[in-house]
C-alpha positions as a Markdown table, in Angstrom:
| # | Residue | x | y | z |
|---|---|---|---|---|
| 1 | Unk | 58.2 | 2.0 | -23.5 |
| 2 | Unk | 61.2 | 3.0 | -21.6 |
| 3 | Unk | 64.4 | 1.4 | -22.7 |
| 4 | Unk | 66.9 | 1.9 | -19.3 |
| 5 | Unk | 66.1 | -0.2 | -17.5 |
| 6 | Unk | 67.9 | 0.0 | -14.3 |
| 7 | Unk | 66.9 | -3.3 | -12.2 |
| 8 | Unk | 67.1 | -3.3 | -7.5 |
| 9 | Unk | 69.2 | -6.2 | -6.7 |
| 10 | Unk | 68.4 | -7.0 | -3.3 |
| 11 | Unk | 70.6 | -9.4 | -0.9 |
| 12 | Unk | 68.3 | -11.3 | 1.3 |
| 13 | Unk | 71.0 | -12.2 | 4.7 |
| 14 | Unk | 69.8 | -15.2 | 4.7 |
| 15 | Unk | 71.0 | -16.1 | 1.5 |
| 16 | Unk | 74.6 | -16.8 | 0.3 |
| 17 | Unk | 73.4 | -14.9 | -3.4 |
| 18 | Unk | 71.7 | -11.9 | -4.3 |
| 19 | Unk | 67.8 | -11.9 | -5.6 |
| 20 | Unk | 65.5 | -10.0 | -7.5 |
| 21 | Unk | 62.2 | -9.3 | -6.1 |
| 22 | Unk | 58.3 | -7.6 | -6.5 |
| 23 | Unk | 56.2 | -6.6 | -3.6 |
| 24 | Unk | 54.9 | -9.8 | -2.1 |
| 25 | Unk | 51.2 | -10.4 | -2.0 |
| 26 | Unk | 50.3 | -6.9 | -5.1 |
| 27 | Unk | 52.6 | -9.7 | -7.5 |
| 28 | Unk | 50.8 | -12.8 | -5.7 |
| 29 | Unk | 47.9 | -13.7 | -8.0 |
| 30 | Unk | 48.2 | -17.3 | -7.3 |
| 31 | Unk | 49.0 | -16.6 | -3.6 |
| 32 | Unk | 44.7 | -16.1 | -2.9 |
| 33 | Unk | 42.1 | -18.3 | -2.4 |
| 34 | Unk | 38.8 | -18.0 | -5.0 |
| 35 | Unk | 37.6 | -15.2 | -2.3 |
| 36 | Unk | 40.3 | -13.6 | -1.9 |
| 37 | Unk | 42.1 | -14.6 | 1.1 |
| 38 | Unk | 45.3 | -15.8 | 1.3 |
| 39 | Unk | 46.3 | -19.7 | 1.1 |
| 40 | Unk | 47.4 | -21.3 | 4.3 |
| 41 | Unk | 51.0 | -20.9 | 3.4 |
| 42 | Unk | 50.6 | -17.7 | 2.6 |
| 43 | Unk | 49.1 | -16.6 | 6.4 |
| 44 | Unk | 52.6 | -17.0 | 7.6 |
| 45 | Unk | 54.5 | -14.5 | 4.3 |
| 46 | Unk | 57.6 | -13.2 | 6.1 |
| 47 | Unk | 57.9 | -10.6 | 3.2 |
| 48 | Unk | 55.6 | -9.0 | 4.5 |
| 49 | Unk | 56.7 | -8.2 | 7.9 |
| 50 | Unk | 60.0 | -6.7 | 9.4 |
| 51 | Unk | 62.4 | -5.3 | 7.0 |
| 52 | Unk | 60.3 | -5.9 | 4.2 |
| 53 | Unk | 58.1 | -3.0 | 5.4 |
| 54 | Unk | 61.3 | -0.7 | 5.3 |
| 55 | Unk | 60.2 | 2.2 | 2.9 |
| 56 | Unk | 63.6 | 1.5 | 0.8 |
| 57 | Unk | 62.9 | -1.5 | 0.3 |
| 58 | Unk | 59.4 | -1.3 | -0.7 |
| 59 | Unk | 59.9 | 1.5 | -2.8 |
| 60 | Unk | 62.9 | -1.3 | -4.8 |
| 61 | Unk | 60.0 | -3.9 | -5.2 |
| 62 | Unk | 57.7 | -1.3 | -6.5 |
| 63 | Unk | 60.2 | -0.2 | -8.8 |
| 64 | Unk | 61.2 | -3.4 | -10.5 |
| 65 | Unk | 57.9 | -4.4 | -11.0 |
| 66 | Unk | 57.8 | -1.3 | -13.9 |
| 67 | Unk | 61.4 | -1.7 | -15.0 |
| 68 | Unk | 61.2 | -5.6 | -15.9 |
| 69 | Unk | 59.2 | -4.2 | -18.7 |
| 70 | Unk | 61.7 | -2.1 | -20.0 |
| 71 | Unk | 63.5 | -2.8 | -23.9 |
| 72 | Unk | 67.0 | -3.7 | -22.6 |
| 73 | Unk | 66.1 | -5.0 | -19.4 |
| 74 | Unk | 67.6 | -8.7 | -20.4 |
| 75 | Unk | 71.0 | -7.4 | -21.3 |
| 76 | Unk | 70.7 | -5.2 | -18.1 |
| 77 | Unk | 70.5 | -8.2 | -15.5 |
| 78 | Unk | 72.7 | -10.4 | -17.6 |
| 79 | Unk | 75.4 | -7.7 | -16.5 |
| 80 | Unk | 73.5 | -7.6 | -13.3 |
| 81 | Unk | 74.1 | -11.0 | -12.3 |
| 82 | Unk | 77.9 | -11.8 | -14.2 |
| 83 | Unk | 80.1 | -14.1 | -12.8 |
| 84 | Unk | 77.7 | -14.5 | -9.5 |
| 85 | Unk | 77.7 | -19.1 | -8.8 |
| 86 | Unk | 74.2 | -18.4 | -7.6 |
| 87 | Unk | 71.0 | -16.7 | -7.7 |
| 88 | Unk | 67.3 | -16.4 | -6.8 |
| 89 | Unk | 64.6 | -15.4 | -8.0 |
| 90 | Unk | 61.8 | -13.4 | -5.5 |
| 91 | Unk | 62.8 | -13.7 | -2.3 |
| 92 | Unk | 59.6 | -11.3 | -2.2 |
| 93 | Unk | 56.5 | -11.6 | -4.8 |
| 94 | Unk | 56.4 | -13.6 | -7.7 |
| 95 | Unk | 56.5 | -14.0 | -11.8 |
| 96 | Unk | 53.0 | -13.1 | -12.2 |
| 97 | Unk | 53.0 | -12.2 | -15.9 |
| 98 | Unk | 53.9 | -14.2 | -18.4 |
| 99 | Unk | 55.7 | -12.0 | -20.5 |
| 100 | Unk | 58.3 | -11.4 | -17.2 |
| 101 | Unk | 59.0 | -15.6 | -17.1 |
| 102 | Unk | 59.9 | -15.3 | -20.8 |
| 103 | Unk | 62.2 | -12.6 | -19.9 |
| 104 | Unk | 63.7 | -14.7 | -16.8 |
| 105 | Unk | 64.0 | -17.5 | -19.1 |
| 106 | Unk | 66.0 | -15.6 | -21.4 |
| 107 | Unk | 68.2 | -14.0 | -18.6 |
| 108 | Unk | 68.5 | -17.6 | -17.5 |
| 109 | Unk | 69.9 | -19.0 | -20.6 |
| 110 | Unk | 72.3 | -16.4 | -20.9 |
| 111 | Unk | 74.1 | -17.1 | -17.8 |
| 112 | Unk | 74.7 | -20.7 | -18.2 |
| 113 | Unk | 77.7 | -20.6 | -15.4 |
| 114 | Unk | 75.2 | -19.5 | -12.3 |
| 115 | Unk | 72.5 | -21.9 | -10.7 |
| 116 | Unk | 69.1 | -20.1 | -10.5 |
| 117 | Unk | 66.2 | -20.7 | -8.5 |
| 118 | Unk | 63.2 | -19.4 | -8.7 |
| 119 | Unk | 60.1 | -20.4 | -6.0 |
| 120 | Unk | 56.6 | -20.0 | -7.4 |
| 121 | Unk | 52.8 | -20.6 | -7.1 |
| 122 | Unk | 52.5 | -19.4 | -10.6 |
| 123 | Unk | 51.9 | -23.4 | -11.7 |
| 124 | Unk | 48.3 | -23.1 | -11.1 |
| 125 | Unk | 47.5 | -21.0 | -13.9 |
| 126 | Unk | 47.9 | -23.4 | -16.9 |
| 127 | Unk | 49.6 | -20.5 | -19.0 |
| 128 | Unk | 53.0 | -21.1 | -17.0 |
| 129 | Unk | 53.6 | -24.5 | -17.3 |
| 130 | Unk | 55.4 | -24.7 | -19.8 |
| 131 | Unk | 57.2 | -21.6 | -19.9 |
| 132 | Unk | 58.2 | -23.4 | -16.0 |
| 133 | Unk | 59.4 | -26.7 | -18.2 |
| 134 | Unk | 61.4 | -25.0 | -20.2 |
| 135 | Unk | 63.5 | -23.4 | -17.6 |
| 136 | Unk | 63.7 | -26.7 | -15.8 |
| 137 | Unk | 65.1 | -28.0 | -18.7 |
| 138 | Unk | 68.0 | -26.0 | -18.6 |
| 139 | Unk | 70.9 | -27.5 | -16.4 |
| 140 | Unk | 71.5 | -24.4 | -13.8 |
| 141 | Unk | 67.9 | -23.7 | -13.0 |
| 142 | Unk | 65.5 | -25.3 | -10.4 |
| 143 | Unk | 61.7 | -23.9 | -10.8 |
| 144 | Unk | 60.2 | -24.9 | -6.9 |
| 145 | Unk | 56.6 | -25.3 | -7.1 |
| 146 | Unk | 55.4 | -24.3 | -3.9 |
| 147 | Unk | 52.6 | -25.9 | -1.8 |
| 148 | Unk | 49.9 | -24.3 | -0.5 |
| 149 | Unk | 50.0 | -26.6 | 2.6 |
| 150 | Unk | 51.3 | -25.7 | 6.2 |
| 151 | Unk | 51.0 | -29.7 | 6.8 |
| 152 | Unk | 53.6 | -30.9 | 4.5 |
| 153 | Unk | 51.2 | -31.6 | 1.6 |
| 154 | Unk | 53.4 | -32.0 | -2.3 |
| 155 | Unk | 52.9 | -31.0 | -5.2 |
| 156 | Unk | 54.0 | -32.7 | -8.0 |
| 157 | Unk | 57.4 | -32.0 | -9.3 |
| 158 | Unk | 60.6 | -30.2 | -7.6 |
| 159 | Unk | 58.7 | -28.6 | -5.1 |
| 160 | Unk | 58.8 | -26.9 | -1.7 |
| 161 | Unk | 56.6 | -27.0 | 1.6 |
| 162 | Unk | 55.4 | -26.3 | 5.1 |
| 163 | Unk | 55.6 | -28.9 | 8.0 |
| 164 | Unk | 54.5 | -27.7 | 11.5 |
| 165 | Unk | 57.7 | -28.6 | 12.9 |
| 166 | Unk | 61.4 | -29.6 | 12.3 |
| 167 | Unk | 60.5 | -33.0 | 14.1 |
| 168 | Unk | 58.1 | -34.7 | 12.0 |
| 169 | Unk | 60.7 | -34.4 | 9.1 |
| 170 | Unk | 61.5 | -38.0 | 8.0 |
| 171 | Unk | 64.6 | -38.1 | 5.8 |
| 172 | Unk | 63.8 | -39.8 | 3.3 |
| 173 | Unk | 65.6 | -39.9 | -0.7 |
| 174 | Unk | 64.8 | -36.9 | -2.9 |
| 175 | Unk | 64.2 | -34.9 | 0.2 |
| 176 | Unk | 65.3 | -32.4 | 2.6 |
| 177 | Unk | 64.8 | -30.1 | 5.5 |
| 178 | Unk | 65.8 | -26.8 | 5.5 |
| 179 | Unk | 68.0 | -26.1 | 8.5 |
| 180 | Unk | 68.0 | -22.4 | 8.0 |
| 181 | Unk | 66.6 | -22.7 | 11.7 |
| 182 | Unk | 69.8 | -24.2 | 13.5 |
| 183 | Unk | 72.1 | -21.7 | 11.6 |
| 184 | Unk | 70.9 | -18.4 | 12.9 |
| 185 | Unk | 67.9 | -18.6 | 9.9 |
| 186 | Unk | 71.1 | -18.8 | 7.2 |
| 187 | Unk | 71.7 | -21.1 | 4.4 |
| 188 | Unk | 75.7 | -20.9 | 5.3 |
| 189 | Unk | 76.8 | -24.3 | 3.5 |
| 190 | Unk | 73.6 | -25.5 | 1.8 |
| 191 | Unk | 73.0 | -25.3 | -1.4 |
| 192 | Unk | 69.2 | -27.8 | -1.1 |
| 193 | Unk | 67.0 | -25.3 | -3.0 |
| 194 | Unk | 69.3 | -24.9 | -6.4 |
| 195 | Unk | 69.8 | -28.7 | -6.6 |
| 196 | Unk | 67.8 | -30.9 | -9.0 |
| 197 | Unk | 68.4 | -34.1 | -7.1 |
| 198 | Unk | 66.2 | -33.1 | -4.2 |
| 199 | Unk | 63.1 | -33.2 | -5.3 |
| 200 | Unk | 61.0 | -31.4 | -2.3 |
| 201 | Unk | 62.1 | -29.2 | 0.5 |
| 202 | Unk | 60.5 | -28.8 | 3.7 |
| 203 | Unk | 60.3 | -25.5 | 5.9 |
| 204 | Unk | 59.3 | -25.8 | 9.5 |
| 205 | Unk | 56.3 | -23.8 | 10.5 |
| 206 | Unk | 57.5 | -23.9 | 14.1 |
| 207 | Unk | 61.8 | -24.1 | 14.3 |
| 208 | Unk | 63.8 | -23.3 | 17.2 |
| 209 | Unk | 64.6 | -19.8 | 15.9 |
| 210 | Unk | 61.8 | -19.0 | 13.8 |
| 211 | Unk | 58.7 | -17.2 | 14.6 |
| 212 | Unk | 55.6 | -17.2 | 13.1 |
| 213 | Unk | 54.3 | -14.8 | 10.5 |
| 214 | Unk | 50.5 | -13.7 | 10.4 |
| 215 | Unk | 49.2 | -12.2 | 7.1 |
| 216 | Unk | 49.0 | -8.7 | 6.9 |
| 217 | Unk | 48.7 | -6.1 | 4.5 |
């Protein structure tokens, strides 16, 4: 097994924190139906499209989807991340093997000072669950489950999901809408996703600014 690992830190410009990402849909398991298609959410991946398609940055997904498995690749994003207040976790792909959350668990408790969070569909196979407990135990991480719905369907737990538009958003405790859409499709200010005390989050399908995104590979 290699032991340099040497980790692509990406830094999504929507974000006010870097990320660490896989190639969306080859690190997707739980991102298909039974025959193979993709879930409704999934029809609509933006990391699939645009920059994401950039051969730099697929060739930086491709590459830490080997390197994660490196010997020192813990200590390596420890570093990696340092004194950052924030961070996420795939902003493209996700944790599809188990032995990778174990590692992001460990990365997570070593860097008690920054506030991870880390979206997933990963909760549907049973082997995750309570790898996903465990880092929700710890104080600076939020593990989003996220729906499969476009139609603002939850799942249990902190979660995310898809509503068809920013209007049929009810405030209501424990909730909120992302506003990415009224702030040029930036977080700026809001910190929603990290926080334990809002329980879901709710992405507009159809915002003022955003476009929709059709599945393709």
């Amino acid at each position: 097994m290699k032991t340099l690992a040497t980790p692509k830190i990406s830094n999504a410009s929507k974000m006010p924190c870097k990320s660490w990402s896989l190639p969306a849909w080859d690190s997707c398991p739980s991102a298909r139906k039974s025959d193979g298609s993709p879930v409704d959410a999934c029809n609509y991946c933006y990391a699939l499209t645009g920059a994401y398609r950039f051969p730099a940055t697929v060739a930086s997904r491709k590459h830490n989807m080997e390197d994660w498995k490196c010997d020192d690749w813990v200590s390596v994003m420890v570093k990696k991340i340092g004194k950052a207040k924030y961070f996420r976790w795939f902003d493209s792909g996700d944790v599809y093997d188990i032995k990778l959350a174990h590692k992001i668990y460990t990365v997570m408790g070593l860097t008690p000072n920054c506030q991870h969070w880390l979206p997933t569909r990963m909760y549907k196979d049973s082997n995750f669950v309570s790898i996903f407990e465990r880092m929700n135990e710890l104080e600076n991480v939020v593990v989003r489950y996220s729906s499969d719905s476009i139609n603002g369907v939850t799942v249990e737990g902190l979660s995310s999901t898809i509503i068809q538009t920013a209007d049929e958003f009810k405030p209501s405790k424990g909730e909120s809408l992302c506003r990415a859409f009224e702030r040029d499709g930036k977080c700026k200010s809001c910190r929603a996703c990290w926080s334990k005390s809002v329980k879901v989050i709710k992405y507009a399908l159809h915002g003022n600014k955003v476009k929709d995104k059709w599945f393709t590979v």
